[in-house]
C-alpha positions as CSV (number, residue, x, y, z in Angstrom):
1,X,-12.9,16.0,44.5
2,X,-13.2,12.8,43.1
3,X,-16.3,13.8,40.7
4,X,-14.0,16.9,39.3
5,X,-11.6,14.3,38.9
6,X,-14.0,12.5,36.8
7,X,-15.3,15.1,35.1
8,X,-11.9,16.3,33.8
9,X,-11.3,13.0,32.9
10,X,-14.3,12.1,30.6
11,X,-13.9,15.9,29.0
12,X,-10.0,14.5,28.5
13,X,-11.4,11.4,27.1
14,X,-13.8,13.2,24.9
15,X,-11.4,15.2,23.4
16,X,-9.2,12.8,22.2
17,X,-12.2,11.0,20.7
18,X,-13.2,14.3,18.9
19,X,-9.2,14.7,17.6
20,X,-9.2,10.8,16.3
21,X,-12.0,11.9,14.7
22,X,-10.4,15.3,13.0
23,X,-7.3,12.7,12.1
24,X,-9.1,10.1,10.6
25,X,-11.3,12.7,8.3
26,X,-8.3,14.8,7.0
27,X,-7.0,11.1,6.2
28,X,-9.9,10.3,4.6
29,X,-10.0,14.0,2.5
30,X,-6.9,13.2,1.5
31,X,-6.7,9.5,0.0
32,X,-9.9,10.4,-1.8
33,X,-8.0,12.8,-3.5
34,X,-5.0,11.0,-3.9
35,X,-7.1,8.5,-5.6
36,X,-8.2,11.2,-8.4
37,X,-6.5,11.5,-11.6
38,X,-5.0,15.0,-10.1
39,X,-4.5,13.7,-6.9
40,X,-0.8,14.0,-7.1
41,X,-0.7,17.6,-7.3
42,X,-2.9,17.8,-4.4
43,X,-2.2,20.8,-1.6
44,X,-3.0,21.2,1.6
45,X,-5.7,24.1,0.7
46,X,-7.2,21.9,-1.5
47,X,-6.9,18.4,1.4
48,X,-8.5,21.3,4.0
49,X,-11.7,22.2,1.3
50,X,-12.2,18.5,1.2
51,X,-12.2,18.3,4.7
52,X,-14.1,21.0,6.0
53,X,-11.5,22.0,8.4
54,X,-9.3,25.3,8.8
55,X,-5.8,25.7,8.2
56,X,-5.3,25.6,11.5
57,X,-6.6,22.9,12.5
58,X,-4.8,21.0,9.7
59,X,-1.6,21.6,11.4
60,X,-2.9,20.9,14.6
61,X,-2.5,17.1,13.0
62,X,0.1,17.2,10.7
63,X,3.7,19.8,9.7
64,X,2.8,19.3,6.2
65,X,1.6,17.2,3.5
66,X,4.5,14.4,3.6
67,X,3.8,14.0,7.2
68,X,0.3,13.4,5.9
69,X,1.3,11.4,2.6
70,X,3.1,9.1,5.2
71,X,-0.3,8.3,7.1
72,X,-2.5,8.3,4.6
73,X,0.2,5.3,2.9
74,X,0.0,3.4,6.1
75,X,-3.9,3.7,6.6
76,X,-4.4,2.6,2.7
77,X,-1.9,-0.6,3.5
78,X,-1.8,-1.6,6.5
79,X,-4.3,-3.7,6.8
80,X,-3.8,-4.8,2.8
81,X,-0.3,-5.9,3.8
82,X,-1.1,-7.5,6.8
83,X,-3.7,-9.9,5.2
84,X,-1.5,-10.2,2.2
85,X,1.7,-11.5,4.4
86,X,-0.8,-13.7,6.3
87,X,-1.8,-15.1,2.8
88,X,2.1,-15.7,1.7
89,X,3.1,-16.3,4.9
90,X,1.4,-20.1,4.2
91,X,3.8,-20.7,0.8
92,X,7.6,-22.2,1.6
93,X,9.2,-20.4,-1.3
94,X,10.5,-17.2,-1.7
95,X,9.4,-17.3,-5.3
96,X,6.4,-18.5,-4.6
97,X,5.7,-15.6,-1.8
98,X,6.9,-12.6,-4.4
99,X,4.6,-13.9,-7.3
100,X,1.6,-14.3,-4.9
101,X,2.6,-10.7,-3.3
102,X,2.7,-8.9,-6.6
103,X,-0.3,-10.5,-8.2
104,X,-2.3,-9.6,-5.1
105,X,-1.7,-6.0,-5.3
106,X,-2.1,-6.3,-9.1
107,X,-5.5,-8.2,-8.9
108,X,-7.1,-5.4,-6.4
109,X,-5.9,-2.4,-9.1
110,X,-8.3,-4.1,-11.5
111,X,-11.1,-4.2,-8.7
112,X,-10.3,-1.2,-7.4
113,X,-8.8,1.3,-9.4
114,X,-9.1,4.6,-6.9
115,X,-6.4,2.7,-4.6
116,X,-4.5,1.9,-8.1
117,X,-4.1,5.6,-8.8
118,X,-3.7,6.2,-4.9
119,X,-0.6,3.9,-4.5
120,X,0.9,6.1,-8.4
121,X,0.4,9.2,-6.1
122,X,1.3,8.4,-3.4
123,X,4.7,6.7,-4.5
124,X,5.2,9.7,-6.7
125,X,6.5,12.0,-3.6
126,X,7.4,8.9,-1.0
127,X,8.6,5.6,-0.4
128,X,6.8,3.1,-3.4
129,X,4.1,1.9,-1.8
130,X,4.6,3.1,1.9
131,X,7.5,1.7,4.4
132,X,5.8,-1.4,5.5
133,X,5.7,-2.7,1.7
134,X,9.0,-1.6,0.8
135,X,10.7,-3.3,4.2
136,X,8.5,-6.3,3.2
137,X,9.6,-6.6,-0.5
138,X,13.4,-6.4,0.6
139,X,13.2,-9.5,3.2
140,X,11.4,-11.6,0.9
141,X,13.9,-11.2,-1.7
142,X,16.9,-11.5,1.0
143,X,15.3,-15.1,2.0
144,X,14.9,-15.7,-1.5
145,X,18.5,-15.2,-1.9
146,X,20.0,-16.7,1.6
147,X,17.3,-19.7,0.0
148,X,19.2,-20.1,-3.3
149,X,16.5,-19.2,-5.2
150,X,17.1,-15.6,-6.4
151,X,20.5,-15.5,-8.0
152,X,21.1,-11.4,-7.9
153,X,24.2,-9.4,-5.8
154,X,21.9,-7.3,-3.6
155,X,18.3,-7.4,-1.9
156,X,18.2,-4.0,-2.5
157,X,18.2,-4.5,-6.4
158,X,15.8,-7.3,-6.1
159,X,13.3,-4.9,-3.8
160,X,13.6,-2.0,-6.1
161,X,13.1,-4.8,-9.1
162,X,9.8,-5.8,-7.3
163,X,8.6,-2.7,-6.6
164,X,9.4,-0.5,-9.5
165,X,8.1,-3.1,-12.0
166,X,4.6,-3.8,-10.2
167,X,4.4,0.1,-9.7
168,X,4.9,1.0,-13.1
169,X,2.7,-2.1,-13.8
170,X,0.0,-0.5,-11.7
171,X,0.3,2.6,-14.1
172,X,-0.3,0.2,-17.2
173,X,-3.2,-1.4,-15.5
174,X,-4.5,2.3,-15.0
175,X,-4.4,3.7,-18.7
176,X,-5.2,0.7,-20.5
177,X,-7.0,-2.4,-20.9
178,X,-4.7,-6.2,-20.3
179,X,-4.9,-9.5,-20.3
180,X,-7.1,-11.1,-17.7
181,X,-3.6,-13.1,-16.5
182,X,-1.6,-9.5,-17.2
183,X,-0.7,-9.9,-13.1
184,X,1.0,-13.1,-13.8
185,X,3.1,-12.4,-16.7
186,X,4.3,-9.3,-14.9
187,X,5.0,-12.0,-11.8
188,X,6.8,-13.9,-14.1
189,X,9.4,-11.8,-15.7
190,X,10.0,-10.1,-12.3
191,X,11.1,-13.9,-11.2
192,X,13.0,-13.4,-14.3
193,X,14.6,-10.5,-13.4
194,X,15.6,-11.9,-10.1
195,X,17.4,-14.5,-12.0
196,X,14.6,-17.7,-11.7
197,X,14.7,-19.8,-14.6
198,X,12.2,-19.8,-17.6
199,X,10.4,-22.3,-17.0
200,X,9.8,-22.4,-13.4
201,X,9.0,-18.6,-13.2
202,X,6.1,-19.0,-15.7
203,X,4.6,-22.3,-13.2
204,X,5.7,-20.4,-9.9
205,X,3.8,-16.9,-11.5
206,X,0.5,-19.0,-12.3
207,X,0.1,-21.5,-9.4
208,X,-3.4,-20.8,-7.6
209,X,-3.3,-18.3,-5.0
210,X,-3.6,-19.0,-1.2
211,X,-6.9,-17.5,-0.4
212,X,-7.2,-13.7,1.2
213,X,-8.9,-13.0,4.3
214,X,-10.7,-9.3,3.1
215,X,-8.8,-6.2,5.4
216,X,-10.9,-4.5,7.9
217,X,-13.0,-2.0,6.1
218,X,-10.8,1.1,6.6
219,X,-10.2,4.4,5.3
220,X,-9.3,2.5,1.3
221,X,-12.6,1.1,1.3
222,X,-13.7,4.4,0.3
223,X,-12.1,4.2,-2.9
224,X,-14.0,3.1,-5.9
């Protein structure tokens, strides 16, 4: 009895390692696509080719493709955001976290341009740059404001001010050639936005970063 027991076990764990597995390559399929030029108009025939799965098992894993858009935004910055907050999480100000936060994200667009056009995509059809991000950006500016430092009415213009601005940013970064400090003056006339003086948002924007301790290799390592 207890061997059966055992048995049935192992085969239980063994099938969940086998389904991980399924997950984590459909994932994969689909932020390499989402990392193309076309990747936006990606569809789940196209996410199941890549895979080399069936239909079926497709939606053995996910309803749809925002179920999948959703975990493919987490899996490309989750571990990004984590080491990014653990970066900030070192600076006293506000300003100083926001300017460090967007020129981070900006920085790895030049190095890595698949998760650049990955993050457009993705945004496109979601939540700008996943839910973790976008909760993330709102309390920063909220402290910012409870802080005195960001004179604006509402977090929530501040977040979208953040975000929209480094997304469309990200775009720029994409088409064309800038300036090696282009992630700084976009930090600085974001401070601007959120109502930090002239002067203080250009030093704030061009202080030297805390360092970043690299993310686990995960599935956006596989973009290039």
């Amino acid at each position: 009895m207890a061997d059966r027991r055992s048995d049935k076990a192992r085969r239980m764990e063994l099938g969940a390692q086998r389904r991980a597995r399924t997950r984590a390559r459909i994932i994969a399929a689909a932020f390499e696509m989402f990392g193309e030029e076309e990747g936006l108009y990606a569809r789940i025939e196209d996410v199941v080719q890549r895979a080399g799965i069936t239909r079926t098992t497709f939606y053995d894993h996910f309803s749809g493709m925002g179920e999948l858009r959703e975990a493919v935004s987490y899996e490309v910055t989750h571990d990004f955001l984590t080491a990014v907050n653990e970066a900030v999480s070192r600076l006293d100000d506000a300003r100083e976290r926001a300017a460090a936060a967007i020129r981070f994200y900006l920085h790895r667009v030049r190095d890595v341009p698949g998760w650049g056009r990955s993050m457009i995509n993705l945004s496109a059809s979601g939540i700008i740059f996943g839910a973790e991000t976008y909760r993330q950006a709102e309390q920063t500016v909220a402290e910012g404001m409870a802080a005195g430092q960001f004179a604006i009415s509402e977090s929530t213009l501040g977040r979208d001010a953040v975000l929209g601005t480094t997304i469309a940013a990200i775009a720029t970064m994409l088409r064309e050639a800038k300036a090696e400090d282009y992630p700084e003056a976009v930090a600085e006339i974001i401070l601007r936005g959120l109502g930090v003086e002239a002067a203080a948002a250009r030093g704030v924007a061009r202080r030297a970063l805390p360092p970043l301790v690299p993310s686990a290799p995960g599935v956006d390592g596989l973009s290039g």
